[in-house]
Gaussian input, Z-matrix of N, CA and C with variables (Angstrom, degrees):
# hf/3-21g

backbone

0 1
 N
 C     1     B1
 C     2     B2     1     A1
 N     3     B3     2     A2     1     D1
 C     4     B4     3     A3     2     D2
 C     5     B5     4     A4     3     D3
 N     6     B6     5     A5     4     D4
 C     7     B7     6     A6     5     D5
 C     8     B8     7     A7     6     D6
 N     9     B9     8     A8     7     D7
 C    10    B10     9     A9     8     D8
 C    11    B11    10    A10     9     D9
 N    12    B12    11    A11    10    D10
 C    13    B13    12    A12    11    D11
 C    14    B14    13    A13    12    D12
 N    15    B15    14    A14    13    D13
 C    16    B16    15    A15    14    D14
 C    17    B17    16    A16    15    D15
 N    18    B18    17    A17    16    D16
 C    19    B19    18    A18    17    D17
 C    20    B20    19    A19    18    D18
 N    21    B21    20    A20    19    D19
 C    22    B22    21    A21    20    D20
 C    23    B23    22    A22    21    D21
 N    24    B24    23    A23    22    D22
 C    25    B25    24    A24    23    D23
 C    26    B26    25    A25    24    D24
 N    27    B27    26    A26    25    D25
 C    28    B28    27    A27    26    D26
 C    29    B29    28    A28    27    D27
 N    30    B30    29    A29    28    D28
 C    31    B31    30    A30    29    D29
 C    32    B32    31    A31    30    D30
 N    33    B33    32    A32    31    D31
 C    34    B34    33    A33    32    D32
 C    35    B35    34    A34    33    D33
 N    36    B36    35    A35    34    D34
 C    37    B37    36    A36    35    D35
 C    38    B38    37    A37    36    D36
 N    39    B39    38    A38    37    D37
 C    40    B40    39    A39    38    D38
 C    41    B41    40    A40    39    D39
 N    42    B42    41    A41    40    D40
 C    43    B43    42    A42    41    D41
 C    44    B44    43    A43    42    D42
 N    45    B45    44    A44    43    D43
 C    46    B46    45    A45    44    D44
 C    47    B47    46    A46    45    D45
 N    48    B48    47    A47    46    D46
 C    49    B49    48    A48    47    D47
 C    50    B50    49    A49    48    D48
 N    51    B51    50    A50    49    D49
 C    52    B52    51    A51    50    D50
 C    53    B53    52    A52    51    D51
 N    54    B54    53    A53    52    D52
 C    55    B55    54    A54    53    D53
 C    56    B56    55    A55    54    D54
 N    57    B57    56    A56    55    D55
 C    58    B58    57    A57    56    D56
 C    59    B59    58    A58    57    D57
 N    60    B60    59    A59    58    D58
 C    61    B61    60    A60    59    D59
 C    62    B62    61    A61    60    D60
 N    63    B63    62    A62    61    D61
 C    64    B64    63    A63    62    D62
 C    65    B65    64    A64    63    D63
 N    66    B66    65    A65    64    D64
 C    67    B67    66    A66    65    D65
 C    68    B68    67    A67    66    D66
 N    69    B69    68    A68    67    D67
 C    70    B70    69    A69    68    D68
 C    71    B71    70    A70    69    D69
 N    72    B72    71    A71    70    D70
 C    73    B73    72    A72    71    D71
 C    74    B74    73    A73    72    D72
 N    75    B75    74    A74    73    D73
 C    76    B76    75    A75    74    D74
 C    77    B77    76    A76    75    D75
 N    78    B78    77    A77    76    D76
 C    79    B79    78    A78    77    D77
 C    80    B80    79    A79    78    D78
 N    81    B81    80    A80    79    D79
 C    82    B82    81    A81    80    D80
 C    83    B83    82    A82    81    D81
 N    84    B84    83    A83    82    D82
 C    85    B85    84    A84    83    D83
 C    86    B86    85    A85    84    D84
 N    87    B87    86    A86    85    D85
 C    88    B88    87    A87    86    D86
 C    89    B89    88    A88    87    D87
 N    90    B90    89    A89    88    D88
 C    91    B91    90    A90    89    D89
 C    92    B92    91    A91    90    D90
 N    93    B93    92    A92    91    D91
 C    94    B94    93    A93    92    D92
 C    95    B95    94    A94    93    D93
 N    96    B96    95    A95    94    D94
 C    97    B97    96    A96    95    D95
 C    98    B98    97    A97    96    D96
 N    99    B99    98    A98    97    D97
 C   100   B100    99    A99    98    D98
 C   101   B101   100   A100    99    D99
 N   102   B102   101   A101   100   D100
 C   103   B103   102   A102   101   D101
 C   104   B104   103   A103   102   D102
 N   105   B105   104   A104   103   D103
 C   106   B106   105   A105   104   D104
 C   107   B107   106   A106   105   D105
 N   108   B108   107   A107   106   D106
 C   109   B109   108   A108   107   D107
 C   110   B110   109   A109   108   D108
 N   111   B111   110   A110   109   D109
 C   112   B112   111   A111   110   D110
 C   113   B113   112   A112   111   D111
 N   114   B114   113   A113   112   D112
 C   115   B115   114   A114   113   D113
 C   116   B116   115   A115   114   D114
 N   117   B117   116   A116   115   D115
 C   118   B118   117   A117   116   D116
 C   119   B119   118   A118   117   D117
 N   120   B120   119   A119   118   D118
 C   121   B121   120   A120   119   D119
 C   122   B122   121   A121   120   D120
 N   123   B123   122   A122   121   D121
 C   124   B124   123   A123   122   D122
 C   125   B125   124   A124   123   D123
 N   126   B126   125   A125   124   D124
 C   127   B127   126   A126   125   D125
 C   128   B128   127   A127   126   D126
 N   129   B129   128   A128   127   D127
 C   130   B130   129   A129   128   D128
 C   131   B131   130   A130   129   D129
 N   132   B132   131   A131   130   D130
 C   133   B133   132   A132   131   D131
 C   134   B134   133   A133   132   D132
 N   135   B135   134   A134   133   D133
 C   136   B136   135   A135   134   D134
 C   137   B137   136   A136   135   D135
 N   138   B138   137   A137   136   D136
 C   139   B139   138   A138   137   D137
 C   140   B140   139   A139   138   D138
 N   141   B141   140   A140   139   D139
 C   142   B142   141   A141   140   D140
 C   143   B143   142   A142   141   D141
 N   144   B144   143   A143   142   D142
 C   145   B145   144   A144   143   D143
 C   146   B146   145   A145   144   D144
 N   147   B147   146   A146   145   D145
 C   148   B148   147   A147   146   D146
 C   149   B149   148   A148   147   D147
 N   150   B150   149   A149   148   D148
 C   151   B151   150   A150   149   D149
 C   152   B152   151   A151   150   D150
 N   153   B153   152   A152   151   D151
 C   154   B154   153   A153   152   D152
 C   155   B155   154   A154   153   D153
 N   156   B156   155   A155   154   D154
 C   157   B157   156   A156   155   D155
 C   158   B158   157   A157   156   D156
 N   159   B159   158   A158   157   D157
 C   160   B160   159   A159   158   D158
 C   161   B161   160   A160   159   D159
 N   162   B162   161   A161   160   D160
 C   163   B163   162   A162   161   D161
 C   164   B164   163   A163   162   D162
 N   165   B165   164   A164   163   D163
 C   166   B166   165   A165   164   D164
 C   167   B167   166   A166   165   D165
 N   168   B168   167   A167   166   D166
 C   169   B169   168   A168   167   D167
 C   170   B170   169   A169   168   D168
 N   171   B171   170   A170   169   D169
 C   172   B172   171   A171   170   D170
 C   173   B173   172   A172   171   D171
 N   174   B174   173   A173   172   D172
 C   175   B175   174   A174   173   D173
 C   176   B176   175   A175   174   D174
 N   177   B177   176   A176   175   D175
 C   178   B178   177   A177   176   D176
 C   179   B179   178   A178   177   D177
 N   180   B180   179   A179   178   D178
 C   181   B181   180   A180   179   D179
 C   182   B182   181   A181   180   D180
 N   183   B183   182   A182   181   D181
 C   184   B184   183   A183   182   D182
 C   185   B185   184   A184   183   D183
 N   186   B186   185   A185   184   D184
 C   187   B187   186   A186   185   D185
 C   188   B188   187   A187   186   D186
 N   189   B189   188   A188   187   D187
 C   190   B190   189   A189   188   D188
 C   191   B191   190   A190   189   D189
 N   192   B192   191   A191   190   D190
 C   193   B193   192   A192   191   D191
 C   194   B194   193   A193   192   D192
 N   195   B195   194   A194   193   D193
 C   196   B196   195   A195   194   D194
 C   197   B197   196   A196   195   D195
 N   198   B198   197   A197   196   D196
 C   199   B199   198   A198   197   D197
 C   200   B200   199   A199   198   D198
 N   201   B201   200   A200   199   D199
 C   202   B202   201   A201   200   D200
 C   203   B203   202   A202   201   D201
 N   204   B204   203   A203   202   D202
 C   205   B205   204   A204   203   D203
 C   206   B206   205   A205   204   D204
 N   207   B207   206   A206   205   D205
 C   208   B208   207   A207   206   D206
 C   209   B209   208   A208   207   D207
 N   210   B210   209   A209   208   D208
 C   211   B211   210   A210   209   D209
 C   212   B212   211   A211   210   D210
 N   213   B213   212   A212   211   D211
 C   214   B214   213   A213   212   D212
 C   215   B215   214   A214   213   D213
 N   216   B216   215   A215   214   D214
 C   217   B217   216   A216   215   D215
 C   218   B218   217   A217   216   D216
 N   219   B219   218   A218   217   D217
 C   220   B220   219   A219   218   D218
 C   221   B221   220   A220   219   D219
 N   222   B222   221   A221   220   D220
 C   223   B223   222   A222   221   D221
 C   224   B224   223   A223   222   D222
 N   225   B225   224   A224   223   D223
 C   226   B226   225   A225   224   D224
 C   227   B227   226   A226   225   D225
 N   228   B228   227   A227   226   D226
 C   229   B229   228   A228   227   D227
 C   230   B230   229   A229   228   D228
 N   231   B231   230   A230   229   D229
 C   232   B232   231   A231   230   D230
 C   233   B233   232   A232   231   D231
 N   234   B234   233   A233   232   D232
 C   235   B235   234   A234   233   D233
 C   236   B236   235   A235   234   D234

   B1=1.4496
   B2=1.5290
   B3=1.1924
   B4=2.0537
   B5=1.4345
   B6=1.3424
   B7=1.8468
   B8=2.1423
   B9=1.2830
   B10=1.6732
   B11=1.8888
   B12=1.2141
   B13=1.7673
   B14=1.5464
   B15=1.5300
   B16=1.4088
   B17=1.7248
   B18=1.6814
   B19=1.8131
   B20=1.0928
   B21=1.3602
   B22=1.4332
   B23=2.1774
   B24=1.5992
   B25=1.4241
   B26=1.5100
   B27=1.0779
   B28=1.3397
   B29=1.2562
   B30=1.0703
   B31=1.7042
   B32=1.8968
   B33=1.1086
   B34=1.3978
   B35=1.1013
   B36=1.2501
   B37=2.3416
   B38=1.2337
   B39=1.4647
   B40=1.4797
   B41=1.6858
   B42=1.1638
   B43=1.4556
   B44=2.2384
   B45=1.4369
   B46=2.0008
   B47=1.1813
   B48=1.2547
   B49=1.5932
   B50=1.0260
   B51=2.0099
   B52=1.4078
   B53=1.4697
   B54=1.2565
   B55=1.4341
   B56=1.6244
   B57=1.4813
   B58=1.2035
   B59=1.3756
   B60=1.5435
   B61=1.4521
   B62=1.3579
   B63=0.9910
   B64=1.4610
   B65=1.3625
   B66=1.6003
   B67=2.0290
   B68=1.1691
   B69=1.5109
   B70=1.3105
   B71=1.6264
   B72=1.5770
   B73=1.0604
   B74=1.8591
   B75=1.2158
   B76=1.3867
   B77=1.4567
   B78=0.9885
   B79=1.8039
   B80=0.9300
   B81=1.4441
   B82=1.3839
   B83=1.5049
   B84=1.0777
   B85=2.3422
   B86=1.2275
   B87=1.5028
   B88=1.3016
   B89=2.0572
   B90=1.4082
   B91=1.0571
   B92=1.7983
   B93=0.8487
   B94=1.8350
   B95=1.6585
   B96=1.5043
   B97=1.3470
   B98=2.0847
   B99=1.5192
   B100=1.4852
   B101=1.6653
   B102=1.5091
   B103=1.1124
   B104=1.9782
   B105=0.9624
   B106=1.2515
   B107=1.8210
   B108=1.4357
   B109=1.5780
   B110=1.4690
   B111=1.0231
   B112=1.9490
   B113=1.6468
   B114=1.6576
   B115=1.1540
   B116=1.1053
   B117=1.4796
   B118=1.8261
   B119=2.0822
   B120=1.5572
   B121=1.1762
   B122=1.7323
   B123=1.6394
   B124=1.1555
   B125=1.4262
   B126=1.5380
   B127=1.5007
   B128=1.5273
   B129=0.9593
   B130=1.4816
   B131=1.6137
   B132=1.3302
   B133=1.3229
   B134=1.6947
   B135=1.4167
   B136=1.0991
   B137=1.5402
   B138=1.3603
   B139=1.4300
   B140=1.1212
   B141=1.2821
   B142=1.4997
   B143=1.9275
   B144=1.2918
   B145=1.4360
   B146=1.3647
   B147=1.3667
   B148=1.6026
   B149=1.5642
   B150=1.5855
   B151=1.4632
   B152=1.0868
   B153=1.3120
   B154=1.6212
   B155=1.4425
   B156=1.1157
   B157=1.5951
   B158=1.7967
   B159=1.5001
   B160=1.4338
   B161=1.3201
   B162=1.4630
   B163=1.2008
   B164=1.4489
   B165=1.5605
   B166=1.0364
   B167=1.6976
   B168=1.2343
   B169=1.4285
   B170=1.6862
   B171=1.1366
   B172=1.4858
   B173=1.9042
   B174=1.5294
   B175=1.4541
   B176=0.9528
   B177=1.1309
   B178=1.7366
   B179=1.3881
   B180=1.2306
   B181=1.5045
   B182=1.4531
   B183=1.1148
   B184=1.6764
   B185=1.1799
   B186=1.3640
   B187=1.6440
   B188=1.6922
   B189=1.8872
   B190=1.3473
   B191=1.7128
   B192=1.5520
   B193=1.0946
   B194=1.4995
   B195=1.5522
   B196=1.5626
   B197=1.8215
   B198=1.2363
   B199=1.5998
   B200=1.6091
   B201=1.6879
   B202=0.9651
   B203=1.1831
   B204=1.4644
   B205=1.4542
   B206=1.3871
   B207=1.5886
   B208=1.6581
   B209=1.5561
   B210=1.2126
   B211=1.6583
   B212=1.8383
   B213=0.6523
   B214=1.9895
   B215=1.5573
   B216=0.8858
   B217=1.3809
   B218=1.3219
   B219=1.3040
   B220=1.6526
   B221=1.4573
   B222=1.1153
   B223=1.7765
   B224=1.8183
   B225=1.2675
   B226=1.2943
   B227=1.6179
   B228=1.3201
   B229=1.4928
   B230=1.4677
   B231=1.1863
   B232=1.2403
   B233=1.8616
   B234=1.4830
   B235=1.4640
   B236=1.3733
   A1=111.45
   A2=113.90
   A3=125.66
   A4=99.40
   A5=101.00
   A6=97.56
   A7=87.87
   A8=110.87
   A9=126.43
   A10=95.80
   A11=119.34
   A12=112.67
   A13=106.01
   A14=107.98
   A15=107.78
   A16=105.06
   A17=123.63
   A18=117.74
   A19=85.14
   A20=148.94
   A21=178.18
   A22=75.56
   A23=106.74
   A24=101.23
   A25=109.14
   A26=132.21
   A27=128.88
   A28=102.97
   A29=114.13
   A30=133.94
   A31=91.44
   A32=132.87
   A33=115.67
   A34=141.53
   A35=104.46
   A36=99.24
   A37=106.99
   A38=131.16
   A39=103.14
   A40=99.10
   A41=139.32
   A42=125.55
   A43=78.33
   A44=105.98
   A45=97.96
   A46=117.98
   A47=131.74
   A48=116.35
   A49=124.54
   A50=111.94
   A51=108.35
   A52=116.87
   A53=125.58
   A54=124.50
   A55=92.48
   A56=106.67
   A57=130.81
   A58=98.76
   A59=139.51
   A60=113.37
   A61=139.08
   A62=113.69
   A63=124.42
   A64=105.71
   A65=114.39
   A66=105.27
   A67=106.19
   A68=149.04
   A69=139.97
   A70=82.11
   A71=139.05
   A72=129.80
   A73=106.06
   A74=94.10
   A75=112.18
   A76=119.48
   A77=135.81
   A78=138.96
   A79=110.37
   A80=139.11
   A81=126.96
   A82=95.68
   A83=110.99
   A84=111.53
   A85=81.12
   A86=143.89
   A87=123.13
   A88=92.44
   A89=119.79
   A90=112.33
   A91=121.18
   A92=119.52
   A93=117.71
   A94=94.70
   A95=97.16
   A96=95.43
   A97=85.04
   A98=102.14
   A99=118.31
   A100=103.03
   A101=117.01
   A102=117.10
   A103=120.21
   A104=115.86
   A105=100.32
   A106=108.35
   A107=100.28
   A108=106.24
   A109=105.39
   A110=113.48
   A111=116.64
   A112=101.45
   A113=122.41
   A114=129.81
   A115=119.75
   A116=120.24
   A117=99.15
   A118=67.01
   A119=115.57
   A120=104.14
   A121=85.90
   A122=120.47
   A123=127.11
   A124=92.33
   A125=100.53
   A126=122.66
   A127=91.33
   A128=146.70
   A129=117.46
   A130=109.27
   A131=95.05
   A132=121.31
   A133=115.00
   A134=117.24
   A135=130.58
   A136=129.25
   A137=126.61
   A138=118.62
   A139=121.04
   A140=136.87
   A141=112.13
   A142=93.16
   A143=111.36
   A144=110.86
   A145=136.95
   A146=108.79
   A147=111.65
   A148=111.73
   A149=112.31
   A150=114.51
   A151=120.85
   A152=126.05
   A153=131.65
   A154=82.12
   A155=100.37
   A156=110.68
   A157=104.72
   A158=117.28
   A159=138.79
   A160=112.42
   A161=127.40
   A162=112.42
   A163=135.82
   A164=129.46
   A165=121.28
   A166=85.76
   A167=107.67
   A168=130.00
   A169=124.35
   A170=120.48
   A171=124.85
   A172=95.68
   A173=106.56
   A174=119.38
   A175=117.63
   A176=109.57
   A177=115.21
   A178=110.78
   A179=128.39
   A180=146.12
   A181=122.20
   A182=93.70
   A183=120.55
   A184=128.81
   A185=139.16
   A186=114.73
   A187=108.23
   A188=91.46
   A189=80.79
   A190=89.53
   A191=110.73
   A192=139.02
   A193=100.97
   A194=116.71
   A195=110.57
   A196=92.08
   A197=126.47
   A198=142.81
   A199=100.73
   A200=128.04
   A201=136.94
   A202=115.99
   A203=134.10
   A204=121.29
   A205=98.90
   A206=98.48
   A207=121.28
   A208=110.04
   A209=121.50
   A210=127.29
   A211=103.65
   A212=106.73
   A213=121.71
   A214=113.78
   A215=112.81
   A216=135.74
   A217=132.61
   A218=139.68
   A219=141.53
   A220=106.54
   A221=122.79
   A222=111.68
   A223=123.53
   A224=102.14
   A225=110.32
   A226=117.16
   A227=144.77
   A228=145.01
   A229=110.88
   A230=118.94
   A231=100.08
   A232=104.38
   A233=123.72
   A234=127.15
   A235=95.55
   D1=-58.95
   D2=160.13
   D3=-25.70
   D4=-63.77
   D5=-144.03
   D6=-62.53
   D7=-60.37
   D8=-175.72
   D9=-31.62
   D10=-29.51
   D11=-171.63
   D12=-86.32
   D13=-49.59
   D14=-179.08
   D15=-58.95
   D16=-46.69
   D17=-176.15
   D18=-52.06
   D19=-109.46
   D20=147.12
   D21=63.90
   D22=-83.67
   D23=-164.68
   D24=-74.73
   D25=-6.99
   D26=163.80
   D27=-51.97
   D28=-68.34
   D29=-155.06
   D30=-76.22
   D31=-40.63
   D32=152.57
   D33=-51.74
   D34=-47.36
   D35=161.03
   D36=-71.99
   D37=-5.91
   D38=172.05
   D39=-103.57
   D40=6.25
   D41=-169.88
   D42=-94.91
   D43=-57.51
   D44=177.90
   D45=-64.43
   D46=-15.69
   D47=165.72
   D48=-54.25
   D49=139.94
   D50=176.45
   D51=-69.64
   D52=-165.87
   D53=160.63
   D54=-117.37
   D55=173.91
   D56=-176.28
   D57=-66.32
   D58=-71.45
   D59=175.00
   D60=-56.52
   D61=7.69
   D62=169.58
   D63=-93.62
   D64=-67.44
   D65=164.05
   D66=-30.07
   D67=-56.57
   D68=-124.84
   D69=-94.74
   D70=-45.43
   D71=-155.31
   D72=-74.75
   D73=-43.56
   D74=158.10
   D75=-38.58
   D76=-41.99
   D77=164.87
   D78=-88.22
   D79=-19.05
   D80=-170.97
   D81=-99.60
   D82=18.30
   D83=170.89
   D84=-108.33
   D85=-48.75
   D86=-145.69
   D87=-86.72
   D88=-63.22
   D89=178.58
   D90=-108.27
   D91=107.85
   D92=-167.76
   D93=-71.09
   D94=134.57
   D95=145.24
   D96=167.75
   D97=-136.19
   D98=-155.05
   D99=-107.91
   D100=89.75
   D101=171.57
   D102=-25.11
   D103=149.98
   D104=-176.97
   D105=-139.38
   D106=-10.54
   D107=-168.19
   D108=-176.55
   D109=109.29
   D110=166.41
   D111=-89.90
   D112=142.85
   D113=150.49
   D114=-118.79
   D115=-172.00
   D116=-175.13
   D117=-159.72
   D118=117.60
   D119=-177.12
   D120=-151.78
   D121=172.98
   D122=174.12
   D123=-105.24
   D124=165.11
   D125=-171.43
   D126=-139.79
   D127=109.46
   D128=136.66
   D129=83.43
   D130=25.81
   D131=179.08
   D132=68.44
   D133=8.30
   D134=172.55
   D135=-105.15
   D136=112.68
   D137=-170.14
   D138=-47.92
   D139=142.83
   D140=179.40
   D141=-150.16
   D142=139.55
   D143=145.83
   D144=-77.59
   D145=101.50
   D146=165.15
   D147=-66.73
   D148=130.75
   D149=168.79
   D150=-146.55
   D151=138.64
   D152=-146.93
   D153=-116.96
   D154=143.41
   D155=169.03
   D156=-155.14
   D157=123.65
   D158=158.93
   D159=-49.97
   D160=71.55
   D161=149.80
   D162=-73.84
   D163=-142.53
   D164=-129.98
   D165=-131.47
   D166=-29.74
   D167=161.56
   D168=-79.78
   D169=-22.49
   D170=171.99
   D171=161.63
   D172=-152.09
   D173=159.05
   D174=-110.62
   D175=140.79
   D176=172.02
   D177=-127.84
   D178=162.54
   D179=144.48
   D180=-94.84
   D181=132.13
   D182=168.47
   D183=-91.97
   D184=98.28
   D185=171.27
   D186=-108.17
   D187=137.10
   D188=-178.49
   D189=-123.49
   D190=177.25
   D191=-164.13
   D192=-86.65
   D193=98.96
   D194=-160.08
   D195=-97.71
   D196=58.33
   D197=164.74
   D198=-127.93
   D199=-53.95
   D200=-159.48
   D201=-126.58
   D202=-46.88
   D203=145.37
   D204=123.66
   D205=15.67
   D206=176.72
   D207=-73.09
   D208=116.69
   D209=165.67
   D210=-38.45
   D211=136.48
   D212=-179.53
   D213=-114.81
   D214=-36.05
   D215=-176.27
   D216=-158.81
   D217=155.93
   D218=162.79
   D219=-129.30
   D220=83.01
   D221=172.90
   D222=-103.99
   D223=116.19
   D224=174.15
   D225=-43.51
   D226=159.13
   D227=-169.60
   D228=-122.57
   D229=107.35
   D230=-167.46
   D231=-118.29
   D232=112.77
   D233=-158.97
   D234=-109.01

């Protein structure tokens, strides 16, 4: 009965998870430019895509919420 509750929501964050081209389209509305790197990492116990993208203004990273597809962050890169 345990194990049947945990598949049940397993198998639910993976039927609402985004995929990686969908994150990527998802950052490229907030900042346009030249993808440079997809990650797929947890934060805070939450999956999230980090994505670097070359804009026009510098690089930045994006993390979005790879459950919901919610922006998390925008951080400029400064090297």
């Amino acid at each position: 009965m345990v194990d049947n509750y945990y598949n049940s929501w397993d198998n639910y964050w993976r039927i609402h998870q985004i995929n990686g081209a969908e994150a990527i389209q998802i950052a490229l509305r907030y900042v346009p430019g030249e993808v440079l790197k997809v990650e797929l990492d947890t934060e805070h116990g939450i999956l999230v895509y980090e994505i670097t993208i070359r804009a026009s203004t510098g690089v930045y990273e994006v993390k979005i919420d790879a459950n919901t597809g919610e922006i998390l962050e925008i951080e400029r890169e400064f090297d």
